[in-house]
C-alpha positions as CSV (number, residue, x, y, z in Angstrom):
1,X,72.5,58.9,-110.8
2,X,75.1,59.2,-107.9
3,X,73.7,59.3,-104.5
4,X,75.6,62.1,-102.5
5,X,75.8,61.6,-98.7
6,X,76.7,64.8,-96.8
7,X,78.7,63.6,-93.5
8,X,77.7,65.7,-90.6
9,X,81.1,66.2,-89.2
10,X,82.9,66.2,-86.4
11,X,80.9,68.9,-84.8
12,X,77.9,67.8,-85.9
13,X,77.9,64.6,-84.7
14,X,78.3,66.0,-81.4
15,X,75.3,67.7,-81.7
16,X,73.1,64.9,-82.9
17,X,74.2,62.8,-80.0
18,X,73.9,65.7,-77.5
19,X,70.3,66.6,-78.8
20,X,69.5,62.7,-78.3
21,X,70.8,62.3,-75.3
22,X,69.3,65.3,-73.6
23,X,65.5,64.9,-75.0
24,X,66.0,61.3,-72.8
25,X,67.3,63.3,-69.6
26,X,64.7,65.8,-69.8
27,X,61.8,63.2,-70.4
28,X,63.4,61.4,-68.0
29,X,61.7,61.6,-63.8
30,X,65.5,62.0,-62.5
31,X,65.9,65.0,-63.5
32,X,62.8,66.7,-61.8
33,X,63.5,64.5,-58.9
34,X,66.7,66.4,-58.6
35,X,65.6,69.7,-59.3
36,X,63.2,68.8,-56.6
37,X,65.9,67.6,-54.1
38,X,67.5,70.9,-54.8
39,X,64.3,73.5,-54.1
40,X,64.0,70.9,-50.6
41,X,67.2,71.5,-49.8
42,X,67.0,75.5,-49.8
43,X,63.4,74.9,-48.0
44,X,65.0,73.3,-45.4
45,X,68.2,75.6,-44.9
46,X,65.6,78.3,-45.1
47,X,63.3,76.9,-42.5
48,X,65.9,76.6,-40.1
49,X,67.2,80.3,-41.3
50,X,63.9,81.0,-40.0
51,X,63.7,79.2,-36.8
52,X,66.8,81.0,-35.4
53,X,65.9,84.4,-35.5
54,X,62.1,83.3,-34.3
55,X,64.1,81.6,-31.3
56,X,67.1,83.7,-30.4
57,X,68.7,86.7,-31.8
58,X,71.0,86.4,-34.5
59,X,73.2,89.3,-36.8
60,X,73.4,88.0,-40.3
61,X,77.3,89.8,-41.1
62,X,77.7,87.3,-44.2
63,X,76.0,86.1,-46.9
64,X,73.1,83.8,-46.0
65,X,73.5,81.8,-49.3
66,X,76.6,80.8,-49.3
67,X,76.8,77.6,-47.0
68,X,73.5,76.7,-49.3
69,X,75.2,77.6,-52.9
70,X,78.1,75.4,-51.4
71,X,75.6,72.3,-50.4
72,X,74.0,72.5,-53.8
73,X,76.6,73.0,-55.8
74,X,78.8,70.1,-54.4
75,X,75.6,67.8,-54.4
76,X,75.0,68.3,-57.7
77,X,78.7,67.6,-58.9
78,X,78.8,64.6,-57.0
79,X,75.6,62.8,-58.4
80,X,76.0,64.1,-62.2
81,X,79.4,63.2,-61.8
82,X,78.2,59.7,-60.5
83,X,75.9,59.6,-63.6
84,X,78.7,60.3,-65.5
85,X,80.5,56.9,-64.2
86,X,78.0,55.3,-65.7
87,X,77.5,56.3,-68.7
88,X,80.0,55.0,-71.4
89,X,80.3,51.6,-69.2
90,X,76.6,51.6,-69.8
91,X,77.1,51.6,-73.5
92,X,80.0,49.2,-73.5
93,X,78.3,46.9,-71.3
94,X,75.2,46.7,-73.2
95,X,77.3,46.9,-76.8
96,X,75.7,49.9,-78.0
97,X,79.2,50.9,-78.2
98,X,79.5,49.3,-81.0
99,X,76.9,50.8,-83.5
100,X,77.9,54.5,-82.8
101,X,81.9,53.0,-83.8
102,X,80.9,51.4,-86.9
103,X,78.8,54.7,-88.2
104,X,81.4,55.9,-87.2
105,X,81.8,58.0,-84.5
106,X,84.6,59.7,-83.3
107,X,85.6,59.1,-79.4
108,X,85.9,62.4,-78.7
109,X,82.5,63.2,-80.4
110,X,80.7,60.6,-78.2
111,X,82.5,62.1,-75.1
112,X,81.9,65.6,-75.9
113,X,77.8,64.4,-76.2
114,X,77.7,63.4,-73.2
115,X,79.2,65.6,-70.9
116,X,77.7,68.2,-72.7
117,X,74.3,66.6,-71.6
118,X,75.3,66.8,-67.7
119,X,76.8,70.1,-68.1
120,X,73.2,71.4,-69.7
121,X,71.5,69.8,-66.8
122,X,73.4,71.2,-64.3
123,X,73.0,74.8,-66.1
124,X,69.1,74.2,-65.8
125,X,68.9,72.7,-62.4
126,X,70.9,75.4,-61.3
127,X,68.5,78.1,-62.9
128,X,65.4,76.3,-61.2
129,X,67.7,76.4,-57.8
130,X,67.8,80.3,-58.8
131,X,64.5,80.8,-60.1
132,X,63.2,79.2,-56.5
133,X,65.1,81.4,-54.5
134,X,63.6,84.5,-56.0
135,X,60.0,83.0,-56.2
136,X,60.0,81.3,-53.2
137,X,62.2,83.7,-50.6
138,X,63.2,80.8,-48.7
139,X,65.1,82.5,-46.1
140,X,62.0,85.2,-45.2
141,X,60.8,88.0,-47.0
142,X,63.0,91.0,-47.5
143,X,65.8,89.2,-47.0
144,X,67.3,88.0,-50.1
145,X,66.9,89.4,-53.4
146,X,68.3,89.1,-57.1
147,X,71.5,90.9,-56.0
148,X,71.9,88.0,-53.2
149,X,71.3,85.2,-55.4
150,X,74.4,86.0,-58.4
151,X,76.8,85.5,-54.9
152,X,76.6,81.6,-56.7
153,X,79.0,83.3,-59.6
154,X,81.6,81.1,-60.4
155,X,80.8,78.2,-57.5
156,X,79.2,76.0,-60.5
157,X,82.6,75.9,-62.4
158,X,84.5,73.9,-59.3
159,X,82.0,71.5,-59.5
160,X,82.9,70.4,-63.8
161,X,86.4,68.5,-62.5
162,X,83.9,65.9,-60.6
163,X,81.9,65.6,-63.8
164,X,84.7,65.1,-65.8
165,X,86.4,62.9,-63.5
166,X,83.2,60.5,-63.8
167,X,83.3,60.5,-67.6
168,X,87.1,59.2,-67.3
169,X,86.4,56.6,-64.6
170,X,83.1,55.1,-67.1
171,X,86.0,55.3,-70.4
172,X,87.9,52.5,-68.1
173,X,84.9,50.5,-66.4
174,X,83.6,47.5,-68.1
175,X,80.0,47.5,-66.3
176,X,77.9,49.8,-65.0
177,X,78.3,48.2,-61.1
178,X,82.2,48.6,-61.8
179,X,82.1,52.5,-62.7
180,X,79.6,53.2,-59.4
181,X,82.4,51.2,-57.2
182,X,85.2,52.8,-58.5
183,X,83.5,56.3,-58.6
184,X,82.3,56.4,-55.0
185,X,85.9,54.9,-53.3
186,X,88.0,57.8,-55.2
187,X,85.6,60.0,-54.8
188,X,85.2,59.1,-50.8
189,X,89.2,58.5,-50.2
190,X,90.1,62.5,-51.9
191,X,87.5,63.4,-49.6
192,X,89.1,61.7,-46.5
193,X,92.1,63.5,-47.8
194,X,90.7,67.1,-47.9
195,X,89.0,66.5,-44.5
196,X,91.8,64.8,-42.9
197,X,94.0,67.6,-43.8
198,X,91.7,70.5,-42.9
199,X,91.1,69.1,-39.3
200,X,94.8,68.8,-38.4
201,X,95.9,72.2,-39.9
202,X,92.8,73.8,-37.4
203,X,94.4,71.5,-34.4
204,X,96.5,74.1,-32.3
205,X,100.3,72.3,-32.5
206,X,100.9,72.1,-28.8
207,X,97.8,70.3,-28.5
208,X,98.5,67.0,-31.2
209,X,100.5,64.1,-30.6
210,X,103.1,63.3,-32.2
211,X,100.9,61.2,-34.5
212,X,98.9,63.9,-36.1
213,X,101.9,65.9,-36.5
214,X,103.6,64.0,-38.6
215,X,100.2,63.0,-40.3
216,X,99.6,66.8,-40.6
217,X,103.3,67.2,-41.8
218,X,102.4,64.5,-44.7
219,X,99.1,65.9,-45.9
220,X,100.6,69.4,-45.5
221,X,103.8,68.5,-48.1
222,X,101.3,66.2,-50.7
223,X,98.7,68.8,-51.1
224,X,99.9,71.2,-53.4
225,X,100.4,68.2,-55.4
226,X,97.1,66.5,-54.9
227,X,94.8,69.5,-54.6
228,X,95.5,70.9,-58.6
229,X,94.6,67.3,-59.9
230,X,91.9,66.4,-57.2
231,X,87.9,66.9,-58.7
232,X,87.1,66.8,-55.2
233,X,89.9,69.6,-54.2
234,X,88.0,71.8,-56.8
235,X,84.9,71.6,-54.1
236,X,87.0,71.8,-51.1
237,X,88.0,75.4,-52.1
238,X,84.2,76.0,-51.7
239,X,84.1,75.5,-48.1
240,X,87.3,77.0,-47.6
241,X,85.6,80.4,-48.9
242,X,83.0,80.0,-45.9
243,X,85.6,79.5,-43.1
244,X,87.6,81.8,-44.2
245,X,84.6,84.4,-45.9
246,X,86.8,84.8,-48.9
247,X,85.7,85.3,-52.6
248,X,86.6,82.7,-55.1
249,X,89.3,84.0,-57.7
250,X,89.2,84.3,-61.5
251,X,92.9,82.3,-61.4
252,X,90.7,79.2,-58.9
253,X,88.2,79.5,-61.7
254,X,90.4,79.1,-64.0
255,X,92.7,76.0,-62.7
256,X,89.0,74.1,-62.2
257,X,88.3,74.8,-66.1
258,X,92.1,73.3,-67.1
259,X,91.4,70.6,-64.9
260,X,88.6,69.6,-66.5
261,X,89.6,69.9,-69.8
262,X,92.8,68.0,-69.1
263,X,90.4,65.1,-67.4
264,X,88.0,65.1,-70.7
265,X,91.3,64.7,-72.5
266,X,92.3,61.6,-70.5
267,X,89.1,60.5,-70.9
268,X,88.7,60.2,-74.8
269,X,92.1,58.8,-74.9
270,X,91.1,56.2,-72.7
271,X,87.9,55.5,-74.0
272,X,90.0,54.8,-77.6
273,X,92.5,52.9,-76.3
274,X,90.2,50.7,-74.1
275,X,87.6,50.8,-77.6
276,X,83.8,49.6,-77.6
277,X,84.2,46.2,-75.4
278,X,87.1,43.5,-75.0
């Protein structure tokens, strides 16, 4: 008699690691703290929403969500992104590595898993976000509806490049303390950069010294180099689209998918070369 083992597959094995790995999130008090965070956040906006008619008068001429979708979608890239960092260094740093290599596992399996796993949270979190704004009419009765809430549309895609760009940092770090270091500097000095840049392109010329010209003149020539690979760039575009009340575009969209799929890419190459522990 000949025992017959069945391999999963490539596929497969993804799947068994996502379903694992999710059943802990969702067990997990993190992830209903967030959601939590997130219904607070659109109480708060819609308190003060509130306030301002109640104490002056105000005409709504844009949409009322959209500084809110913005807020929650960018907070929500940034801290599954940061939980992302952390998340093969984890396994490397506590050698757990090792047991899914010698089953084994392919690397680009194990990084599938678990972004998949953030990308299923943030799809929930964002339908409790949605669900709340419907339920709860944060901004006052009558004025928002199910119509008002889809104006999210594609805002949740810009937020996948700082997911990924997480996962690729924690394929490098040796320890969990390492991945959160490294994660928060890039993540803070791309973000000096977009703010740095947006501030001196709004300064009238005739105003700035000659300083912040040439400053302005530098940021001005390295961002359409920076901005296409930047995770952070990917949410800048948001708040562009509220100073300058445009839509996002399918082509935007589109560059923030690549982006992330180059970065998940980098990632699994990484994660191989750097292997289980050193």
């Amino acid at each position: 008699m000949t025992l017959a083992l069945n391999p999963p597959g490539y596929p497969g094995i993804a799947w068994l690691l996502f379903r694992r790995e999710v059943a802990a999130k969702l067990s997990s008090v993190w992830f209903y703290v967030v959601a939590t965070t997130v219904c607070l956040m659109a109480w708060v906006y819609g308190a003060g929403f509130q306030n301002s008619f109640t104490t002056e008068s105000v005409l709504v001429t844009t949409d009322p969500l959209m500084a809110l979708n913005i807020l929650v979608v960018a907070f929500l890239g940034l801290v599954l992104g940061l939980r992302l960092s952390c998340s093969l260094a984890w396994e490397r740093e506590h050698r757990t590595l090792e047991v899914l290599m010698v089953g084994p596992v392919p690397w680009g399996a194990v990084v599938l898993a678990k972004f998949g796993v953030e990308l299923c949270i943030l799809v929930l979190i964002m339908a409790i976000y949605w669900a709340y704004l419907i339920t709860a009419q944060p901004l006052g009765a009558g004025v928002i509806g199910v119509a008002d809430t889809t104006s999210v549309g594609l805002m949740p895609l810009f937020a996948l490049p700082v997911l990924a760009l997480g996962l690729l940092i924690s394929a490098w770090a040796r320890s969990v303390r390492g991945a959160v270091v490294i994660y928060l500097v890039l993540v803070g000095l791309l973000s000096v950069f977009e703010v740095a840049q947006a501030v001196l392109a709004a300064q009238p010329v005739d105003q700035m010294s000659l300083v912040a010209l040439y400053a302005r003149a530098i940021l001005s020539a390295a961002a359409p180099f920076v901005r296409p690979v930047s995770a952070v760039g990917q949410l800048a575009l948001l708040a562009e689209g509220v100073t300058t009340q445009t839509a996002l575009t399918g082509p935007q969209a589109f560059g923030a998918l690549l982006l992330t799929v180059a970065t998940l890419m980098a990632a699994t190459a990484l994660a191989r070369l750097r292997g289980a522990q050193e």
